[in-house]
PDB file as gemmi writes it, atoms N, CA and C in Angstrom:
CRYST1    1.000    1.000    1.000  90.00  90.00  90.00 P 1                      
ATOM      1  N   UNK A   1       0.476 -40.375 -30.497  1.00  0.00           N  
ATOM      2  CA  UNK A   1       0.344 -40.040 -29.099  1.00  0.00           C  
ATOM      3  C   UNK A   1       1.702 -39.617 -28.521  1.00  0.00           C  
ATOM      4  N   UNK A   2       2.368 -40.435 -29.087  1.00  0.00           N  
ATOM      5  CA  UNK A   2       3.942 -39.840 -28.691  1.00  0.00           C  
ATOM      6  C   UNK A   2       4.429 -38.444 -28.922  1.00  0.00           C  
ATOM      7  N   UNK A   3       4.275 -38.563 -30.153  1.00  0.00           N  
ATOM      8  CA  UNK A   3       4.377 -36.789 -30.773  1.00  0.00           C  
ATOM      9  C   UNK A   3       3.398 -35.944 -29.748  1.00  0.00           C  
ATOM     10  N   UNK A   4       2.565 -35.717 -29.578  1.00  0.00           N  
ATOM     11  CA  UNK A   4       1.959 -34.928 -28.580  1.00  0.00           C  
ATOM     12  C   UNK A   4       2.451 -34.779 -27.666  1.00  0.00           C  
ATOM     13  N   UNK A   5       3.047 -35.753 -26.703  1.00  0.00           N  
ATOM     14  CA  UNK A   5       3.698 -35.354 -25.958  1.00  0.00           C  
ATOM     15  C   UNK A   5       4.955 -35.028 -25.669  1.00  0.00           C  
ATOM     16  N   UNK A   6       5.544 -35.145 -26.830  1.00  0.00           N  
ATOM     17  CA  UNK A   6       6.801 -34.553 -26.668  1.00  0.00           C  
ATOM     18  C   UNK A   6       6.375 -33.500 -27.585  1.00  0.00           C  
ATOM     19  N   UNK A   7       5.615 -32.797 -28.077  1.00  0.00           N  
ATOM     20  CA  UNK A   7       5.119 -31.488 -28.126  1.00  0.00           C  
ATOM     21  C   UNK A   7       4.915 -30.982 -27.249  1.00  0.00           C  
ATOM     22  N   UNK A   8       4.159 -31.283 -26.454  1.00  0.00           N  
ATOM     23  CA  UNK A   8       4.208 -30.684 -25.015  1.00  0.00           C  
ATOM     24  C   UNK A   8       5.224 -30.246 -24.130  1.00  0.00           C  
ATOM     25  N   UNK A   9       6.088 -30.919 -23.956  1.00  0.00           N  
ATOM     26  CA  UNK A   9       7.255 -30.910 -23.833  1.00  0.00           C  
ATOM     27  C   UNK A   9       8.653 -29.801 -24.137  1.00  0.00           C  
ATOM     28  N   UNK A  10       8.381 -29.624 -25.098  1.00  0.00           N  
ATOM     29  CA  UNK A  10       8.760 -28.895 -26.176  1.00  0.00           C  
ATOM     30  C   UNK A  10       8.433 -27.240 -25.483  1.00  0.00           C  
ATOM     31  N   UNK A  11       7.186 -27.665 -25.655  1.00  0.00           N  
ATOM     32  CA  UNK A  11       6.246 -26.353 -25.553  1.00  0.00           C  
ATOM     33  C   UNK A  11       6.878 -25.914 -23.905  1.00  0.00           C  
ATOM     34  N   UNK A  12       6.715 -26.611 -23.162  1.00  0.00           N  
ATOM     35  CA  UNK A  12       7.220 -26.156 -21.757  1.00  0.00           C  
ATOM     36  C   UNK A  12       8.510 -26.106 -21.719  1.00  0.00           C  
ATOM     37  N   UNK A  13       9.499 -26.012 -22.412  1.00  0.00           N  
ATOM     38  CA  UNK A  13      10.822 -26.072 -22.340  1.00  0.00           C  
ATOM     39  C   UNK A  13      10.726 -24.410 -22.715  1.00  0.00           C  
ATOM     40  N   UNK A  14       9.894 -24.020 -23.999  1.00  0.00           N  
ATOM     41  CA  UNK A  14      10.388 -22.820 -24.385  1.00  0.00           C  
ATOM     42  C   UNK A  14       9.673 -21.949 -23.451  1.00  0.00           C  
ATOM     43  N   UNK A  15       8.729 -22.328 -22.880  1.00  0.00           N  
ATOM     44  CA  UNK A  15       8.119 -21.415 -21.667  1.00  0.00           C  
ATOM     45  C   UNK A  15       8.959 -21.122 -20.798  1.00  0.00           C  
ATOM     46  N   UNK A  16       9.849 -21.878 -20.466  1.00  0.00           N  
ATOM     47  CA  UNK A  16      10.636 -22.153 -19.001  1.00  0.00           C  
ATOM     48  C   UNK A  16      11.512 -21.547 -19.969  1.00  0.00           C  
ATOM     49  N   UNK A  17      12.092 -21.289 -21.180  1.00  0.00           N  
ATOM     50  CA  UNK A  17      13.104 -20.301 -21.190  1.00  0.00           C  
ATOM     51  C   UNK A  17      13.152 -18.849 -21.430  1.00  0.00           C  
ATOM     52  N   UNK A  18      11.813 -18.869 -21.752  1.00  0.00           N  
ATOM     53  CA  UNK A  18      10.649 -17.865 -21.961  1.00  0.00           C  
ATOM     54  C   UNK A  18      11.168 -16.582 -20.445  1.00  0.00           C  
ATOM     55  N   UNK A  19      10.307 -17.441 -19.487  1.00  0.00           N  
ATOM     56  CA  UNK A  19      10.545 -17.097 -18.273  1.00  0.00           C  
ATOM     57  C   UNK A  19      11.819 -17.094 -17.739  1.00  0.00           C  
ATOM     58  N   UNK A  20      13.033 -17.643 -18.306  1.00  0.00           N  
ATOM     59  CA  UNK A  20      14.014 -17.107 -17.582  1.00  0.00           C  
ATOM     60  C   UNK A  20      14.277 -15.850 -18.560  1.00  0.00           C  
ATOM     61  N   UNK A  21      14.425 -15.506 -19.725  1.00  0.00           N  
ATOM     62  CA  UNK A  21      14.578 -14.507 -20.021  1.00  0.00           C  
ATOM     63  C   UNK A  21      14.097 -13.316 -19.600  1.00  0.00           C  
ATOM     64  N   UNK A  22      12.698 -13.219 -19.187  1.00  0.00           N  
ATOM     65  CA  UNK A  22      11.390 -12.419 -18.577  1.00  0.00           C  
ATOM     66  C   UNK A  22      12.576 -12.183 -17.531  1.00  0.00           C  
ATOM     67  N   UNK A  23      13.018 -13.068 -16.468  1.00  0.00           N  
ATOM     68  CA  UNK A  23      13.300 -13.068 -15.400  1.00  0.00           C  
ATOM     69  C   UNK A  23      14.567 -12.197 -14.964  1.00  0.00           C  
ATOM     70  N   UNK A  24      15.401 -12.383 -16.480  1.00  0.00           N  
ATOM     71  CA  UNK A  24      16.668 -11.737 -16.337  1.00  0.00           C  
ATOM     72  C   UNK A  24      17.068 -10.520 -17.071  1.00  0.00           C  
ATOM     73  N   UNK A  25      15.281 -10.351 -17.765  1.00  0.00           N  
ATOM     74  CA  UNK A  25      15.248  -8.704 -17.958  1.00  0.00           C  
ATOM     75  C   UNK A  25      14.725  -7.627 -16.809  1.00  0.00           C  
ATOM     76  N   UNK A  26      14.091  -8.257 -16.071  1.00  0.00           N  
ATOM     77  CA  UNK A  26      13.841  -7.841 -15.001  1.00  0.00           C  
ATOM     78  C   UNK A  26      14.885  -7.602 -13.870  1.00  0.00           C  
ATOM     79  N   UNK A  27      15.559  -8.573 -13.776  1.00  0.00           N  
ATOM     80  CA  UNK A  27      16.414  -8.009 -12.963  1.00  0.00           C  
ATOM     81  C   UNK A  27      17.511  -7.110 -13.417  1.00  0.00           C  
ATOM     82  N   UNK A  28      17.425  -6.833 -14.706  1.00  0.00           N  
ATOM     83  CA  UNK A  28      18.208  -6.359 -15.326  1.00  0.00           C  
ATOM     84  C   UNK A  28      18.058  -4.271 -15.032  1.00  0.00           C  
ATOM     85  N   UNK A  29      16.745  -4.478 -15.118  1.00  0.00           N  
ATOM     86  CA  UNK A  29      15.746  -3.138 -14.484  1.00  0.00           C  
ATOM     87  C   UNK A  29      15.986  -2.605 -13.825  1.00  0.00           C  
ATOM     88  N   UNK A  30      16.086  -3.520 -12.528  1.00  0.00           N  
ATOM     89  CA  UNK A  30      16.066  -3.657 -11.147  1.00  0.00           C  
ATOM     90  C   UNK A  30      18.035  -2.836 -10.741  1.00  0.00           C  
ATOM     91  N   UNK A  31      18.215  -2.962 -11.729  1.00  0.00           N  
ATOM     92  CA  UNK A  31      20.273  -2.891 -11.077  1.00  0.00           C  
ATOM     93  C   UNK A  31      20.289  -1.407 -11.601  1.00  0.00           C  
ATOM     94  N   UNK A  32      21.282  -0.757 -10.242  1.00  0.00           N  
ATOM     95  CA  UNK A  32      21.601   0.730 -10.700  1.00  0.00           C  
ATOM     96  C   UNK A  32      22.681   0.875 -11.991  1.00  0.00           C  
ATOM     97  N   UNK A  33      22.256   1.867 -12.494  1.00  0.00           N  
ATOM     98  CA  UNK A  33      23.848   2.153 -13.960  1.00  0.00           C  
ATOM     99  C   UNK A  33      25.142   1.836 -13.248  1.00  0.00           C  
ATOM    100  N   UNK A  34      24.944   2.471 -12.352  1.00  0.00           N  
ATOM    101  CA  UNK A  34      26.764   2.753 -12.125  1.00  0.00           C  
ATOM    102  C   UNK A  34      27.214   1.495 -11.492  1.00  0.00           C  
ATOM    103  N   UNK A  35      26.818   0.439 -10.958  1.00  0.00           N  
ATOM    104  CA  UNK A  35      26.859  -1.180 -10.806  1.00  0.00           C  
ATOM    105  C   UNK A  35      27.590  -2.061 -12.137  1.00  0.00           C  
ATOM    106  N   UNK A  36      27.126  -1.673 -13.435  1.00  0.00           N  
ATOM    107  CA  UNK A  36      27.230  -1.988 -14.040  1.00  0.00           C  
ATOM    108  C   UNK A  36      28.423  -1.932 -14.316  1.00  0.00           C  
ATOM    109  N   UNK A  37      28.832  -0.440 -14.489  1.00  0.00           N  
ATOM    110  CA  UNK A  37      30.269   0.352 -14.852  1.00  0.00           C  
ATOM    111  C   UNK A  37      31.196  -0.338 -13.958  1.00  0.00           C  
ATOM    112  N   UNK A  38      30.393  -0.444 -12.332  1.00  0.00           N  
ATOM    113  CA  UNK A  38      31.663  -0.530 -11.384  1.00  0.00           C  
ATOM    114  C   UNK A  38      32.004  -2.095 -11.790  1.00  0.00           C  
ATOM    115  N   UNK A  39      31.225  -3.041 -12.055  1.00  0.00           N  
ATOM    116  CA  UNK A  39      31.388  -4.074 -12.517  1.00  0.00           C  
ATOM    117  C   UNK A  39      32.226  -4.699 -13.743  1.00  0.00           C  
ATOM    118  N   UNK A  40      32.546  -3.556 -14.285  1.00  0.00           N  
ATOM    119  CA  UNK A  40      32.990  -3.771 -15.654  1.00  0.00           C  
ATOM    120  C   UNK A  40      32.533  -4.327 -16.596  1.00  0.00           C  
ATOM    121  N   UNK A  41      31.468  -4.628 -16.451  1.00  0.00           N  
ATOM    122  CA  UNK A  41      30.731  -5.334 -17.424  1.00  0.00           C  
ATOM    123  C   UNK A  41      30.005  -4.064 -18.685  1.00  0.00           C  
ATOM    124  N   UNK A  42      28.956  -4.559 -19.543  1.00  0.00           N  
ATOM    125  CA  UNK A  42      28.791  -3.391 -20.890  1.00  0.00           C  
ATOM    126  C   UNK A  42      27.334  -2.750 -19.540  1.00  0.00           C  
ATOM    127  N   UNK A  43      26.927  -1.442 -20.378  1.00  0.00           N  
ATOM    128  CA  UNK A  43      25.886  -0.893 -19.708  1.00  0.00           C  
ATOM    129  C   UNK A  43      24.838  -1.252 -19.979  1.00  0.00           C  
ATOM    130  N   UNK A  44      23.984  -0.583 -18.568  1.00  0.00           N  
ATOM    131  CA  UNK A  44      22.293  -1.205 -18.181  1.00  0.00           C  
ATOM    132  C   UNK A  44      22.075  -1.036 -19.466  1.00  0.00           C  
ATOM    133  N   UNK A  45      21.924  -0.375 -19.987  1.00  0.00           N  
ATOM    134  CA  UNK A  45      20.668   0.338 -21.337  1.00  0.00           C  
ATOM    135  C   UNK A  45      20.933  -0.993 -22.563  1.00  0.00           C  
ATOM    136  N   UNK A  46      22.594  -1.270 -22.814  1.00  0.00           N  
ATOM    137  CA  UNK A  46      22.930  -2.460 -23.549  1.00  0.00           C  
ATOM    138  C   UNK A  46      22.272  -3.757 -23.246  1.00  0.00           C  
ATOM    139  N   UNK A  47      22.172  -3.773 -22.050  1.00  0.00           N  
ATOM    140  CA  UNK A  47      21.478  -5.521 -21.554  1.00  0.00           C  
ATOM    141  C   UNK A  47      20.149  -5.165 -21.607  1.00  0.00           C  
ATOM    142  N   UNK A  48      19.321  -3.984 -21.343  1.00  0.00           N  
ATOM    143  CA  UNK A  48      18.161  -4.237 -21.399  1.00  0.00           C  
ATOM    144  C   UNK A  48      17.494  -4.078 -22.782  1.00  0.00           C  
ATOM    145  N   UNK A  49      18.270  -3.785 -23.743  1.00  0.00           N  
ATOM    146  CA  UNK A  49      18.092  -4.065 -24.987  1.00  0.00           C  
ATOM    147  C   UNK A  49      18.314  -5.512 -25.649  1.00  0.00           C  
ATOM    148  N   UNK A  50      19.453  -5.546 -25.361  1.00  0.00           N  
ATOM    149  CA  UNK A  50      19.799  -7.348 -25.844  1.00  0.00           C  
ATOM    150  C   UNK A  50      18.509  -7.915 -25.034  1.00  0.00           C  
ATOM    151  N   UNK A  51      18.736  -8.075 -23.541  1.00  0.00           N  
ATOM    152  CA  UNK A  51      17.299  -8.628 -22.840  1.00  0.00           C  
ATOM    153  C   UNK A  51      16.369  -8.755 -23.510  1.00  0.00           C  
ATOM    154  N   UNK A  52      15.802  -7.423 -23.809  1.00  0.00           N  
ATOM    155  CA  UNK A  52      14.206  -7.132 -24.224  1.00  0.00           C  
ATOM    156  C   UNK A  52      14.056  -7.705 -25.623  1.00  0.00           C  
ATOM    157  N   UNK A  53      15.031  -7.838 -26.691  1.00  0.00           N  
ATOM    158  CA  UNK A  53      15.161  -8.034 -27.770  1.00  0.00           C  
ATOM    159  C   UNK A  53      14.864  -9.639 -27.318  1.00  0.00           C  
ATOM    160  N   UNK A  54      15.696 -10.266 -26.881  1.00  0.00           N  
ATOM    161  CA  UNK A  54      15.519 -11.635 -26.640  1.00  0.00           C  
ATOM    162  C   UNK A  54      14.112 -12.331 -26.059  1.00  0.00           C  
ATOM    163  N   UNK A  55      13.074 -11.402 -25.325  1.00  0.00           N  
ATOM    164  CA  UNK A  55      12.285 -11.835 -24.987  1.00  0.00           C  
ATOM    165  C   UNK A  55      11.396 -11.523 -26.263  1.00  0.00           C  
ATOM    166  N   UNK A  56      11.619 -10.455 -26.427  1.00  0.00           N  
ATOM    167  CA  UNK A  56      10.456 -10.080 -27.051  1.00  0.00           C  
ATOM    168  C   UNK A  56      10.322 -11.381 -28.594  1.00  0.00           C  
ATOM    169  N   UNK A  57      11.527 -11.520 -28.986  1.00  0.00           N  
ATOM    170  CA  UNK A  57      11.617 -12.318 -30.372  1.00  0.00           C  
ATOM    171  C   UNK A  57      11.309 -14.097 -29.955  1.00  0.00           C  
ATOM    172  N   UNK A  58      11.396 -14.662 -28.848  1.00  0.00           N  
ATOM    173  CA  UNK A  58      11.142 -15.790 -27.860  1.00  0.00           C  
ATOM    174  C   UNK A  58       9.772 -15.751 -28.056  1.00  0.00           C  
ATOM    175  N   UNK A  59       9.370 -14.896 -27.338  1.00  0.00           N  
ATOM    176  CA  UNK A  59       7.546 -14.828 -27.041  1.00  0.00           C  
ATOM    177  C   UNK A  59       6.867 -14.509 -28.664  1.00  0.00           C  
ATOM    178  N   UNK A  60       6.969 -13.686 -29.647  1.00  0.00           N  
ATOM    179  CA  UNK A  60       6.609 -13.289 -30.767  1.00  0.00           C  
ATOM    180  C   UNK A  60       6.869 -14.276 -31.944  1.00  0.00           C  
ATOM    181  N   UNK A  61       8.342 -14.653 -32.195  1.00  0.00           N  
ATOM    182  CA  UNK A  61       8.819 -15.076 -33.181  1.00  0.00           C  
ATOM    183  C   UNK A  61       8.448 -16.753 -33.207  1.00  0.00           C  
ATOM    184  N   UNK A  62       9.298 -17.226 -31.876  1.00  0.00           N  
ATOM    185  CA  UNK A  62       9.439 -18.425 -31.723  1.00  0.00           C  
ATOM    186  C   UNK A  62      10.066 -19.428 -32.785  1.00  0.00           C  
ATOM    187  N   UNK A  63      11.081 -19.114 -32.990  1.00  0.00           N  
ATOM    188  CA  UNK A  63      11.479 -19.828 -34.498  1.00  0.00           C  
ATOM    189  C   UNK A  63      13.070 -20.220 -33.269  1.00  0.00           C  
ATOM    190  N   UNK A  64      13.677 -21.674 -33.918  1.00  0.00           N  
ATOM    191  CA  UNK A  64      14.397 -22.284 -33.344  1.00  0.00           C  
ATOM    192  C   UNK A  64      15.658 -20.930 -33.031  1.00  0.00           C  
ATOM    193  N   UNK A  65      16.368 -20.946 -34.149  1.00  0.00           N  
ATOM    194  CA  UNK A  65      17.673 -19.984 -33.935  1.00  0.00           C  
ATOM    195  C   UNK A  65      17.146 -18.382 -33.297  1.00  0.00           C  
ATOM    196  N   UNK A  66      15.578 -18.186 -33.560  1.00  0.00           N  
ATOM    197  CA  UNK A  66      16.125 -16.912 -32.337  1.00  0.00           C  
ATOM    198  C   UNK A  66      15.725 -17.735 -30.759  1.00  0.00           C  
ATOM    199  N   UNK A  67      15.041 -18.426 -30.196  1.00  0.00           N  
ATOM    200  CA  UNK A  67      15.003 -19.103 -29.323  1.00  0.00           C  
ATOM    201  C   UNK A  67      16.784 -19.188 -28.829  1.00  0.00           C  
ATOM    202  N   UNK A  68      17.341 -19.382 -29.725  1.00  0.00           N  
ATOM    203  CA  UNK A  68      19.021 -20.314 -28.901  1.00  0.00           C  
ATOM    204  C   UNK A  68      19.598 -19.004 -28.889  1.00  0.00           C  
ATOM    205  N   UNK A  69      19.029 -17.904 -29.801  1.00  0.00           N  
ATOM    206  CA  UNK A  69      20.335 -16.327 -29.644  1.00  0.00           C  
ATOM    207  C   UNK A  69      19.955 -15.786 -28.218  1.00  0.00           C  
ATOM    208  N   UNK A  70      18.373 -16.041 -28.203  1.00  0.00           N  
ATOM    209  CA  UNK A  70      17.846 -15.295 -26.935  1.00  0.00           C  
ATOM    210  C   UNK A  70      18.494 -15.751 -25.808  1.00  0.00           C  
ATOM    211  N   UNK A  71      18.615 -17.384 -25.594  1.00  0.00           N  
ATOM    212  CA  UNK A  71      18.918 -18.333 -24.560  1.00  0.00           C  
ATOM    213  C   UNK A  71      19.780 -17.602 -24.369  1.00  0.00           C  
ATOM    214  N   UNK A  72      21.382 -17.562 -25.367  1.00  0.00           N  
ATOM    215  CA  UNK A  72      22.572 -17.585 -25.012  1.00  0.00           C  
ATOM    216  C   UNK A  72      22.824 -16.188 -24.201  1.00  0.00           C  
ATOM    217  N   UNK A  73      22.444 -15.291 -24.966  1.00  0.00           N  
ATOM    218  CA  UNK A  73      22.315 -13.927 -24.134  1.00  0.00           C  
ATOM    219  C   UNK A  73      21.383 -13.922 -23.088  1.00  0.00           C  
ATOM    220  N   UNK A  74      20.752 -14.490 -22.394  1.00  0.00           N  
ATOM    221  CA  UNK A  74      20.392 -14.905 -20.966  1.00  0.00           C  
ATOM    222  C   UNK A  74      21.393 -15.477 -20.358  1.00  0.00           C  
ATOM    223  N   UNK A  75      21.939 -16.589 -20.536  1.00  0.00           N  
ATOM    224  CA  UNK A  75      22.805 -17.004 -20.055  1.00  0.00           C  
ATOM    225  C   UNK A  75      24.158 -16.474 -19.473  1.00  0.00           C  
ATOM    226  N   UNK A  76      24.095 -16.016 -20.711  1.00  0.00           N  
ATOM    227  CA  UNK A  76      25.950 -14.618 -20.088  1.00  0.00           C  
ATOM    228  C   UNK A  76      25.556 -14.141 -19.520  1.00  0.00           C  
ATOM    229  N   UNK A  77      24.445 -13.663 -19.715  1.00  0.00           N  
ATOM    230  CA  UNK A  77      23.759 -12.183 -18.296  1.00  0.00           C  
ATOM    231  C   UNK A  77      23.455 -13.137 -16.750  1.00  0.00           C  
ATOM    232  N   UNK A  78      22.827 -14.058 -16.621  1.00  0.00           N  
ATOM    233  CA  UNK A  78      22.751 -14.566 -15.521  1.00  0.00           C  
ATOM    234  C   UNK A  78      24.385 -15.277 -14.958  1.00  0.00           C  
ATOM    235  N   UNK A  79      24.633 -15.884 -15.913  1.00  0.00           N  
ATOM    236  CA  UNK A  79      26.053 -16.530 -15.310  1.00  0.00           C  
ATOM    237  C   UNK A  79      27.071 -14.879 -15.244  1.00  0.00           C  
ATOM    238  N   UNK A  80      27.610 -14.431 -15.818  1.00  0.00           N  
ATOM    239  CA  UNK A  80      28.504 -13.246 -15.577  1.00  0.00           C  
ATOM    240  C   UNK A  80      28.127 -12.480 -15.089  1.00  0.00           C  
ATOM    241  N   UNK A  81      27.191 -11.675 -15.323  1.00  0.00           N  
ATOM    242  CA  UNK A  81      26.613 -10.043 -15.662  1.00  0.00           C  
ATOM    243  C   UNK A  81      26.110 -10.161 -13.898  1.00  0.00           C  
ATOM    244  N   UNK A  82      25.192 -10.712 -13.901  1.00  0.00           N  
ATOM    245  CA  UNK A  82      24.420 -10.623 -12.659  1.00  0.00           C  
ATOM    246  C   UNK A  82      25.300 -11.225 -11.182  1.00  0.00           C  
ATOM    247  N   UNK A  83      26.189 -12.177 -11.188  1.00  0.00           N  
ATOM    248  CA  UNK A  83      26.963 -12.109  -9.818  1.00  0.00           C  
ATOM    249  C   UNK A  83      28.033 -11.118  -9.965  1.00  0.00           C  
ATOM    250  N   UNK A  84      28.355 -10.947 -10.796  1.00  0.00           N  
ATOM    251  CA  UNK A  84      29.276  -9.710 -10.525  1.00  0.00           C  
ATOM    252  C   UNK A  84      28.724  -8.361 -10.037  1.00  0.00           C  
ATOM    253  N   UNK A  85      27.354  -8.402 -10.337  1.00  0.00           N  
ATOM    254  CA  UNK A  85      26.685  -7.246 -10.323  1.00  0.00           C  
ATOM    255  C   UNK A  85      26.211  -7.571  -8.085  1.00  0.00           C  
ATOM    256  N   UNK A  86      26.110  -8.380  -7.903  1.00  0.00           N  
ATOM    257  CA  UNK A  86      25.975  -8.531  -6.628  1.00  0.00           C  
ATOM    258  C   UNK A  86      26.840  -8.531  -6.195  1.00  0.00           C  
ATOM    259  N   UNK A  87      28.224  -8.640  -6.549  1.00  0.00           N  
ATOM    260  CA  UNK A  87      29.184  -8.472  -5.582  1.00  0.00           C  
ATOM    261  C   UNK A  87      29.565  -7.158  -5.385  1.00  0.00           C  
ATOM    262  N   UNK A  88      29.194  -6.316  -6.354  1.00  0.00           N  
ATOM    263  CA  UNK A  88      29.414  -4.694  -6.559  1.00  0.00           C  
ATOM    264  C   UNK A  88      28.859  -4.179  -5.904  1.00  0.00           C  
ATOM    265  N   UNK A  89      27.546  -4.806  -5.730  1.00  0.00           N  
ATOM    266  CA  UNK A  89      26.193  -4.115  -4.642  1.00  0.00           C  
ATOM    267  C   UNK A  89      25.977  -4.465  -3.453  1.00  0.00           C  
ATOM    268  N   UNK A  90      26.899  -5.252  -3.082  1.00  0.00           N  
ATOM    269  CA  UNK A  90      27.014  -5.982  -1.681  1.00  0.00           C  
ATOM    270  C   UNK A  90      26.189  -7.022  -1.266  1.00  0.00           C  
ATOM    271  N   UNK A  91      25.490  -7.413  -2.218  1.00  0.00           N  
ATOM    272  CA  UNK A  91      24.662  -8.999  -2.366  1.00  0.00           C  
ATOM    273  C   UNK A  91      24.813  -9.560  -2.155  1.00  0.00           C  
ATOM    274  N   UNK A  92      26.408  -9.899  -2.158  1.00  0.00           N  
ATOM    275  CA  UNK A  92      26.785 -11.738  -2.717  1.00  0.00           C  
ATOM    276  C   UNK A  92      26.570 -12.780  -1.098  1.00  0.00           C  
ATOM    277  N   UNK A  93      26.895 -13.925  -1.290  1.00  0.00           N  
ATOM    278  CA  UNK A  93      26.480 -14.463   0.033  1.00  0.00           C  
ATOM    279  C   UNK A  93      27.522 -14.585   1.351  1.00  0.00           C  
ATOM    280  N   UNK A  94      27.158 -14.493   2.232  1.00  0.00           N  
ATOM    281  CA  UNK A  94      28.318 -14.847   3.202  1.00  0.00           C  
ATOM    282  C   UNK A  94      28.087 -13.473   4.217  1.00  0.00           C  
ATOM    283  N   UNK A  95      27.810 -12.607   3.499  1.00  0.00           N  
ATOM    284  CA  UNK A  95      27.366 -11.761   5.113  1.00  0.00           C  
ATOM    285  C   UNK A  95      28.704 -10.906   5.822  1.00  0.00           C  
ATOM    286  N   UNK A  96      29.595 -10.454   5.151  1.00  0.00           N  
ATOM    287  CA  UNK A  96      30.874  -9.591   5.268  1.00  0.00           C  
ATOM    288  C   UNK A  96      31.714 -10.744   5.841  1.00  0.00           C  
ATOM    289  N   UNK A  97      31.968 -11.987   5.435  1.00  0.00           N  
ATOM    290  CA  UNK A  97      32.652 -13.255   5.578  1.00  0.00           C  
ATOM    291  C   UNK A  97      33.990 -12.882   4.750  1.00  0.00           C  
ATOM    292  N   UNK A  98      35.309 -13.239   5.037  1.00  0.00           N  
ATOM    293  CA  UNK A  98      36.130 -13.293   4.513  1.00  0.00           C  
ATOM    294  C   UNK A  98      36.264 -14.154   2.932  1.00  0.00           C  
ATOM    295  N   UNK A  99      37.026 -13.548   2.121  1.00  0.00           N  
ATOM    296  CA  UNK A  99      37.555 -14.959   0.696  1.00  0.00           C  
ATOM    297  C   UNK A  99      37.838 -16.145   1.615  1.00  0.00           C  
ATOM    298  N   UNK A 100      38.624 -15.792   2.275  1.00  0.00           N  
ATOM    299  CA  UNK A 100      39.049 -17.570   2.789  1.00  0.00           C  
ATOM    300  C   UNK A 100      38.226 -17.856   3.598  1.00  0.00           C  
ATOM    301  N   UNK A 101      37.133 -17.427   4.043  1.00  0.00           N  
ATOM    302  CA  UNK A 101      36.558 -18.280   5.227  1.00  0.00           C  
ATOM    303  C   UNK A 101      35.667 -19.492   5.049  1.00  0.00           C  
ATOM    304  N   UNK A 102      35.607 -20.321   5.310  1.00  0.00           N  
ATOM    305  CA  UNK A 102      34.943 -21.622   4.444  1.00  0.00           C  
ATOM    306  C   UNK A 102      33.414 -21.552   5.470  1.00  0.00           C  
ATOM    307  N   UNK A 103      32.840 -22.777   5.138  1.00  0.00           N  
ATOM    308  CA  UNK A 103      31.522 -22.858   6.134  1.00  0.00           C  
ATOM    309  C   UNK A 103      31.343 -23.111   7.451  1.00  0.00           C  
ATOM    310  N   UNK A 104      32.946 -23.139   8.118  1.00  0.00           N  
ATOM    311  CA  UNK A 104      32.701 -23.370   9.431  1.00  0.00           C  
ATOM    312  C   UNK A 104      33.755 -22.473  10.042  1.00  0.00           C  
ATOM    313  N   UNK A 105      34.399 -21.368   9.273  1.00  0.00           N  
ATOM    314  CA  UNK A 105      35.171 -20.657   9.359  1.00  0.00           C  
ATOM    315  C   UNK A 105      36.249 -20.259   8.538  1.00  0.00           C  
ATOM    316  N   UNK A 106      37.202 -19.554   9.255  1.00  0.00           N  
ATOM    317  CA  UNK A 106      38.524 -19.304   8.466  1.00  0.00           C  
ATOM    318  C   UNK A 106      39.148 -20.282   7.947  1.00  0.00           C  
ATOM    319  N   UNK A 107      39.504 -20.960   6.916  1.00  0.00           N  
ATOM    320  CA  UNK A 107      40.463 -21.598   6.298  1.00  0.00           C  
ATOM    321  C   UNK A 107      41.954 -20.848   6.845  1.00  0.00           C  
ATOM    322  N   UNK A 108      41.935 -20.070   7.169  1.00  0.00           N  
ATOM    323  CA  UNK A 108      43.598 -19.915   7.530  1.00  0.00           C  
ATOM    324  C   UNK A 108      43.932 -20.047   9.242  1.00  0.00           C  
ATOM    325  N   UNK A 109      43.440 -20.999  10.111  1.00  0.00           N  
ATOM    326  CA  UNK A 109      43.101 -20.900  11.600  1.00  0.00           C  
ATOM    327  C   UNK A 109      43.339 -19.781  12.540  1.00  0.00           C  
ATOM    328  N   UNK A 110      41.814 -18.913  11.726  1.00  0.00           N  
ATOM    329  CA  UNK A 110      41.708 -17.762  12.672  1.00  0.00           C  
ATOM    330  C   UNK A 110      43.451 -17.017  12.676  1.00  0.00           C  
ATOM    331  N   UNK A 111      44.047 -16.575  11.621  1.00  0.00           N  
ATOM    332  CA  UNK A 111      44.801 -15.838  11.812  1.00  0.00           C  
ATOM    333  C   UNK A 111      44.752 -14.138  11.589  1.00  0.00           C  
TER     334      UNK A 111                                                      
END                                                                             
């Protein structure tokens, strides 16, 4: 009974990474070329290959080591790839807020 459920378990872990991959090929779609470039990061066509490769071998394959290649290349793309890519595109948060301005203002008193 135990084993079952940590089969289960299991099973929803790779879903949930399943879906972040899904998630971060998609947004991967979603971003203009030249974002990319201005970003310095490698090009759209490169991530949506690594991406697609990663989902596709996740959802199809399901074997431990491509599961963790797919992860890891999600991961760089969401942690690096993608806030840089919002700060290029004018995304990021704060709303034309200064670097120094903290949450209740300027860190440098309004100078």
């Amino acid at each position: 009974m135990l084993l079952q459920g940590f089969g289960s378990l299991v099973s929803y872990l790779f879903l949930g990474l399943l879906v972040m991959s899904a998630f971060a090929l998609v947004h991967a779609a979603l971003q203009r070329e030249d974002a990319f470039r201005a970003a310095d990061k490698q090009t759209k066509s490169f991530w949506l290959i690594i991406l697609g490769v990663a989902v596709a071998v996740q959802a199809l394959l399901g074997g431990i080591l491509f599961l963790l290649v797919g992860t890891i290349a999600t991961i760089v793309y969401l942690v690096d790839v993608r806030p840089a890519l919002r700060l290029v595109s004018g995304g990021g948060r704060g709303g034309g807020r200064s670097s120094s301005d903290g949450p209740y203002g300027p860190w440098n008193g309004n100078r």
